[in-house]
LOMAR-618810 format. One record per residue (C-alpha): chain; z, x, y. Coordinates in pm, 1 decimal, decimal comma, padded with zeros to 6 digits, m for minus. Layout:
REM residues N
+-------+----------+----------+----------+
! chain !       pz !       px !       py !
+-------+----------+----------+----------+
!     A !        Z !        X !        Y !
...
+-------+----------+----------+----------+
END
This chain:
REM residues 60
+-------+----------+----------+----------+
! chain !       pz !       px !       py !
+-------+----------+----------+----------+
!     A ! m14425,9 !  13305,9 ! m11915,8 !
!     A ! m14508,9 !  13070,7 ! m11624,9 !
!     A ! m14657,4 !  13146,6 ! m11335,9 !
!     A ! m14495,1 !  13413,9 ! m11037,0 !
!     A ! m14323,8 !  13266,8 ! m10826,5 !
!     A ! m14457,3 !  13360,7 ! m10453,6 !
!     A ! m14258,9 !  13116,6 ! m10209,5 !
!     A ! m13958,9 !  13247,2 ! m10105,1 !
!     A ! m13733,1 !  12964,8 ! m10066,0 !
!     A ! m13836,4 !  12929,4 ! m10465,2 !
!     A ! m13733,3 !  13281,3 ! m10521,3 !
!     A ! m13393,6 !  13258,6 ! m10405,8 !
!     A ! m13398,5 !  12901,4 ! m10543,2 !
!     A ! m13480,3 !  13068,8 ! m10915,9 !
!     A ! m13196,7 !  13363,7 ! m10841,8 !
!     A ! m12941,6 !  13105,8 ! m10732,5 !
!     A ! m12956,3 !  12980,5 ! m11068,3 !
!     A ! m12962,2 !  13245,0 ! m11274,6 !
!     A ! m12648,6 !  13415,3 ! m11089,9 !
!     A ! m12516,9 !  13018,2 ! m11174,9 !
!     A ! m12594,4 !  13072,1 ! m11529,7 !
!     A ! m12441,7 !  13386,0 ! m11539,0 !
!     A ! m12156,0 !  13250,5 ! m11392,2 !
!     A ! m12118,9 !  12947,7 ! m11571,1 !
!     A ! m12136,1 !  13235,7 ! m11895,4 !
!     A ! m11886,1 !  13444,1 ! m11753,7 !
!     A ! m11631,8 !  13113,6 ! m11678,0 !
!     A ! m11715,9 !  13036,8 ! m12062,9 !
!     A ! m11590,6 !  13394,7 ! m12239,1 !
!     A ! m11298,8 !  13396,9 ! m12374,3 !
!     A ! m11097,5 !  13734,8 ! m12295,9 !
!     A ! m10894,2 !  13750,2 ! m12631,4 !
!     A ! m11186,9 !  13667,0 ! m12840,2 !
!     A ! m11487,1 !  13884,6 ! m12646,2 !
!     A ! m11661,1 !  14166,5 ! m12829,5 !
!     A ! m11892,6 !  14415,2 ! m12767,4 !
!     A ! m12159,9 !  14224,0 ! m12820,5 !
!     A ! m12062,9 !  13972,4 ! m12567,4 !
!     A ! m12049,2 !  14247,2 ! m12294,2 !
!     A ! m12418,2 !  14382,7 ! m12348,8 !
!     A ! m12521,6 !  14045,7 ! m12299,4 !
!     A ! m12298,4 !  13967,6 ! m12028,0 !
!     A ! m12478,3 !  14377,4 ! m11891,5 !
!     A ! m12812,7 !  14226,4 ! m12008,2 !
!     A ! m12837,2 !  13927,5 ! m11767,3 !
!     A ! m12682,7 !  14124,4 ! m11465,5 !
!     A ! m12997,7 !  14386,9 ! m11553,6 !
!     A ! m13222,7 !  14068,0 ! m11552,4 !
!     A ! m13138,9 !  13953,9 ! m11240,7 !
!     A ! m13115,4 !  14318,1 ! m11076,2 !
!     A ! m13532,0 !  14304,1 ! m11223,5 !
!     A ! m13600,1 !  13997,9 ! m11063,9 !
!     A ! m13414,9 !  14075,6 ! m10765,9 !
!     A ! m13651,2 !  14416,7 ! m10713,7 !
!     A ! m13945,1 !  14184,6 ! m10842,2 !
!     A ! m13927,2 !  13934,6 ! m10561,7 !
!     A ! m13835,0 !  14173,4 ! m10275,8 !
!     A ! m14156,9 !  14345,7 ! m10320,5 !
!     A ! m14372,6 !  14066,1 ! m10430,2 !
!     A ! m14621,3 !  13972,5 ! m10132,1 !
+-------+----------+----------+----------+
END
């Protein structure tokens, strides 16, 4: 892991590209061909961001 991140224009620099990611994911799935398995991971990264969101907001 790298270091926190404290600045936060940096912060909402780091969570504008994860919700990109995510997006990008999302754009990517298939709807005839998704499983299960795609959906927990699709869950997984919206509970990853919701972490880092709660991280940063109380981060001094």
């Amino acid at each position: 892991m790298g270091s926190p991140i404290l600045d936060k224009q940096m912060q909402v620099s780091f969570l504008k590209q994860r919700l990109n990611m995510f997006l990008e994911t999302l754009d990517s799935i298939n709807p005839e061909d998704t499983d299960l398995d795609d959906i927990d991971r699709l869950i997984a990264m919206v509970d990853d961001l919701e972490a880092k969101v709660q991280e940063f907001k109380y981060r001094e």
